[in-house]
RODO-2510 file (C-alpha; in nm, 4 decimals, decimal comma):
residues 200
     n   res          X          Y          Z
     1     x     0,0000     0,0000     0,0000
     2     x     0,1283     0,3325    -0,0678
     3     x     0,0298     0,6569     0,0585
     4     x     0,0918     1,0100    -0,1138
     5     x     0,1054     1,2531     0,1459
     6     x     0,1219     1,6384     0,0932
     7     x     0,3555     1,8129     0,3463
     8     x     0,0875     2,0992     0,3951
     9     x    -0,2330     2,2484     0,4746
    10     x    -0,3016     2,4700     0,1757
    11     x    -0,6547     2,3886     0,0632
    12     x    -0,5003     2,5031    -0,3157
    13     x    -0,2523     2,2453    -0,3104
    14     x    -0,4418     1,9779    -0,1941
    15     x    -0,7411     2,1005    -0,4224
    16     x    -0,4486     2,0456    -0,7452
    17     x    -0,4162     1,7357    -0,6250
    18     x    -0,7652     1,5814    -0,5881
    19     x    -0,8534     1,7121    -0,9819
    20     x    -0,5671     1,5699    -1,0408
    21     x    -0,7354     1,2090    -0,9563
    22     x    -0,4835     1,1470    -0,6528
    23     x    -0,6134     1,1548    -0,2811
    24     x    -0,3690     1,2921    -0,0621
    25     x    -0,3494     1,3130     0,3190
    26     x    -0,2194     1,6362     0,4106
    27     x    -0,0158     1,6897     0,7429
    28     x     0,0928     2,0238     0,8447
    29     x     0,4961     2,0116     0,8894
    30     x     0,6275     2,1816     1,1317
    31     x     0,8960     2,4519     1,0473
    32     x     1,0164     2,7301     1,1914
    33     x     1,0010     2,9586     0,8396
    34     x     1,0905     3,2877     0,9918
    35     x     1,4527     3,1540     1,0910
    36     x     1,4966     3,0176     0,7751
    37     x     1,3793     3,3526     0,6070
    38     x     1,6389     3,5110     0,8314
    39     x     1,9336     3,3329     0,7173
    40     x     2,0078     3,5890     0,4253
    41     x     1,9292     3,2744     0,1604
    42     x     1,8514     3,4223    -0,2238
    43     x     1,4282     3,3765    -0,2923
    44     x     1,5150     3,0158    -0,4989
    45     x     1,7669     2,8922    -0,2140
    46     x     1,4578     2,9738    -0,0035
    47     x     1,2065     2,8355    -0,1696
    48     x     1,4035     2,4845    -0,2205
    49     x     1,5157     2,5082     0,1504
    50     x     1,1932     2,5515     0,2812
    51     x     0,9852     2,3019     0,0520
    52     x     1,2563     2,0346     0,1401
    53     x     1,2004     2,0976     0,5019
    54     x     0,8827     2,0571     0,5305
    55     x     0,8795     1,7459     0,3302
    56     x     1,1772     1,5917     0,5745
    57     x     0,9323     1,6862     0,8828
    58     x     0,6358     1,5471     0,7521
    59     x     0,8841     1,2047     0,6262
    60     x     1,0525     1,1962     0,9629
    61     x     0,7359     1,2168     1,1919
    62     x     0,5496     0,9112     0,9562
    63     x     0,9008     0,7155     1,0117
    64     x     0,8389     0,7421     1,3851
    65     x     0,4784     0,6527     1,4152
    66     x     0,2413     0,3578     1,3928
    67     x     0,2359     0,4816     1,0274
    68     x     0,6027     0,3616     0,9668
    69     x     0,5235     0,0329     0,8167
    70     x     0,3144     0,1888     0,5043
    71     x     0,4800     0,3323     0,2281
    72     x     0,4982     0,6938     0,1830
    73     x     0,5514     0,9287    -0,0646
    74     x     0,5683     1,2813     0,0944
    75     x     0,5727     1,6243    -0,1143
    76     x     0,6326     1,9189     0,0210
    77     x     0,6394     2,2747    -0,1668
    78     x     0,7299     2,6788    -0,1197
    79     x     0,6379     2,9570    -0,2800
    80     x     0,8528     3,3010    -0,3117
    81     x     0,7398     3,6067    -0,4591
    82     x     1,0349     3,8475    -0,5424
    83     x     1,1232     4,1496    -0,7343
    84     x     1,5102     4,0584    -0,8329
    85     x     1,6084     3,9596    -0,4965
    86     x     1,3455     4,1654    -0,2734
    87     x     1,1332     3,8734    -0,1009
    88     x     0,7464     3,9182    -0,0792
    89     x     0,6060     3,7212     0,2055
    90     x     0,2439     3,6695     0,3224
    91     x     0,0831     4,0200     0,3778
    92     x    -0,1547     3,8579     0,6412
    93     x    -0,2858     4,2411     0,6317
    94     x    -0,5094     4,4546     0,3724
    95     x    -0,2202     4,7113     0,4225
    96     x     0,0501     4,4932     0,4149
    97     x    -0,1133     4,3298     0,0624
    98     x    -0,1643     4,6947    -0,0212
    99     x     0,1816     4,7767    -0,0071
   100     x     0,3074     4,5039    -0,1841
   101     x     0,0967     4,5251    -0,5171
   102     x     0,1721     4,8898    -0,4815
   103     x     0,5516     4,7938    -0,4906
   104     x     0,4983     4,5265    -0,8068
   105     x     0,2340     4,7421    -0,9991
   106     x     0,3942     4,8086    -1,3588
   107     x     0,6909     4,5504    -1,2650
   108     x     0,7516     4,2144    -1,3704
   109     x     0,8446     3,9760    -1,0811
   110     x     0,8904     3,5950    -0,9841
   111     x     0,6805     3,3137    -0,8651
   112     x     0,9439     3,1013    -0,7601
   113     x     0,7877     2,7243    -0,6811
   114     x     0,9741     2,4619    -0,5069
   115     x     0,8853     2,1194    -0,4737
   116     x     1,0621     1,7828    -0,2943
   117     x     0,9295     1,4692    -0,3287
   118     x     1,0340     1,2129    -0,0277
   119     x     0,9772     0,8164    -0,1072
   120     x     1,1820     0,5214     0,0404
   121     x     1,4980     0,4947    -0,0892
   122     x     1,4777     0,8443    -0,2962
   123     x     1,4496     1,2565    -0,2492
   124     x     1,4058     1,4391    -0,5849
   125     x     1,3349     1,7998    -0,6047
   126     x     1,2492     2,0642    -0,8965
   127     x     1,1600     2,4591    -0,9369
   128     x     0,9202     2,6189    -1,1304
   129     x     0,9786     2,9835    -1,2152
   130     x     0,6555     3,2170    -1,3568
   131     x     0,7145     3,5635    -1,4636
   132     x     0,4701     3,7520    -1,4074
   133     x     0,4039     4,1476    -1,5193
   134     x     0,1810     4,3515    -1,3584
   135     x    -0,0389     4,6085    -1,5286
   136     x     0,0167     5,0029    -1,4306
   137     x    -0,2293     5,0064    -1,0858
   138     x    -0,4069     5,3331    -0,8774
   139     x    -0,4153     5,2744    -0,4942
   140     x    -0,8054     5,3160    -0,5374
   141     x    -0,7607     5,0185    -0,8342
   142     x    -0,5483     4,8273    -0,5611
   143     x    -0,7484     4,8376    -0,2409
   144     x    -1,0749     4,7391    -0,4203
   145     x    -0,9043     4,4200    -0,5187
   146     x    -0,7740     4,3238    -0,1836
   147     x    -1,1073     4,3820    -0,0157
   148     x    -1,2926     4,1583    -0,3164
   149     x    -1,0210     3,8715    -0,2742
   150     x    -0,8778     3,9245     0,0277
   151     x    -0,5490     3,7583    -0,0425
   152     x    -0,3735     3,7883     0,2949
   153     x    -0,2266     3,4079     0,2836
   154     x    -0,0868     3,4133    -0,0663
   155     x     0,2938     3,5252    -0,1589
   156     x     0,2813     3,8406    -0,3352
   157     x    -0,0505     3,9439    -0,2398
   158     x    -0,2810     3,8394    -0,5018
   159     x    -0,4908     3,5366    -0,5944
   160     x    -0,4825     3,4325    -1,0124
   161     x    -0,7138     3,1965    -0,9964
   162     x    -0,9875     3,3917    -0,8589
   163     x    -0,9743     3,8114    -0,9146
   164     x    -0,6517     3,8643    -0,9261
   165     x    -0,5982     3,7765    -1,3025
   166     x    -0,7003     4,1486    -1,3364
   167     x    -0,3646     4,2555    -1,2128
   168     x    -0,1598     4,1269    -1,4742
   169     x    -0,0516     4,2680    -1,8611
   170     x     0,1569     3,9095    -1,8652
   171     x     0,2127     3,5461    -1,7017
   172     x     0,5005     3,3105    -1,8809
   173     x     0,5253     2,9648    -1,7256
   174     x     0,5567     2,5819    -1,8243
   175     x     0,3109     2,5251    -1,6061
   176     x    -0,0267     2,7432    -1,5087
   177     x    -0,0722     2,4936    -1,1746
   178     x     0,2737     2,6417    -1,0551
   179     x     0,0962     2,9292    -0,9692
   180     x    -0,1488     2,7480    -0,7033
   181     x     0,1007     2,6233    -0,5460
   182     x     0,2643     2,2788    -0,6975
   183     x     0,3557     2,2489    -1,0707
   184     x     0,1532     1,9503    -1,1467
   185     x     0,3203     1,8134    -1,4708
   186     x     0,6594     1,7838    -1,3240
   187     x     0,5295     1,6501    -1,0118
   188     x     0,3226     1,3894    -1,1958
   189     x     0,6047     1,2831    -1,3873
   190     x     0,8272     1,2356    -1,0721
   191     x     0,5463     1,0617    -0,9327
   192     x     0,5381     0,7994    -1,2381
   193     x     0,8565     0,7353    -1,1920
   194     x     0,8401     0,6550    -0,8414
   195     x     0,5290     0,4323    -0,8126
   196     x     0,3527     0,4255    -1,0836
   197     x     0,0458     0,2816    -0,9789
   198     x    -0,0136     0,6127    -0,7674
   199     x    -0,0903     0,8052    -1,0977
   200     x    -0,3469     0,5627    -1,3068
***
């Protein structure tokens, strides 16, 4: 029996995952992301840092429970949202989220998506980078969008899948799914590789 097991507790994520046809069990990992953000890393050292951390704590709690017999394939993923090396991290305020569309309006900027996939025997990890360009914004134009969408848990303050497609003059990526939150054809082709009974 295997188990796929997604190293979070974003409802995005897991949502990519159950259209995708898999059924996850999510487990929130627990890292400490602020001393990691304080370590002076560049936004795609952070991003793989942090995505590969919270797949070892998910991987290292199942190893130690009455779970340790199954087998496990763990993912775990982090976003960064950065303006050449300026880091963008959850707003978690309609100010903060102000301020930061303010600061990308008319700018293009990076979605930078890491992902590491845990499985006996085997840690692979990939990055997903979307470019993203932001139209020419008013304050006014700004604040009625974070009080629609109210994007105060997303990196870089805005929410594509819902209003925040407005925002943008231009989005370049391999992979649209990136931008929830876990690039879904790479993953699916590390997960075929793997175990691939998982997949079909």
């Amino acid at each position: 029996m295997t188990k796929l097991v997604l190293a979070s507790s974003s409802p995005f994520r897991k949502q990519l995952l159950l259209d995708a046809g898999y059924s996850p069990v999510c487990i929130s990992p627990e890292v400490d992301e602020d001393a990691v953000k304080g370590e002076g890393l560049s936004p795609s050292q952070l991003a793989d840092k942090l995505a590969e951390m919270k797949a070892r704590a998910v991987w290292q709690g199942l190893s130690s429970s009455s779970e340790k017999a199954v087998k496990h394939i763990v993912i775990g993923s982090d976003q960064v949202a950065c303006l050449d090396d300026e880091i963008f991290s959850k707003p978690g305020s309609e100010e903060k989220a102000t301020e930061t569309l303010q600061r990308l309006a008319g700018k293009t900027h990076q979605l930078i998506t890491s992902v590491c996939v845990i499985s006996p025997g085997s840690v692979g990890a990939f990055q997903n980078v979307t470019k993203l360009t932001m139209r020419q914004l008013r304050e006014d134009q700004i604040r009625s969008y974070v009080a629609a969408d109210q994007p105060l848990n997303c990196a870089g303050s805005y929410m594509l899948e819902k209003g925040g497609i407005k925002l943008f003059e231009k989005i370049e990526s391999e992979d649209f799914t990136a931008i929830q939150g876990l690039p879904m054809i790479a993953l699916t082709t590390m997960l075929i590789e793997i175990s691939p009974e998982i997949c079909f």
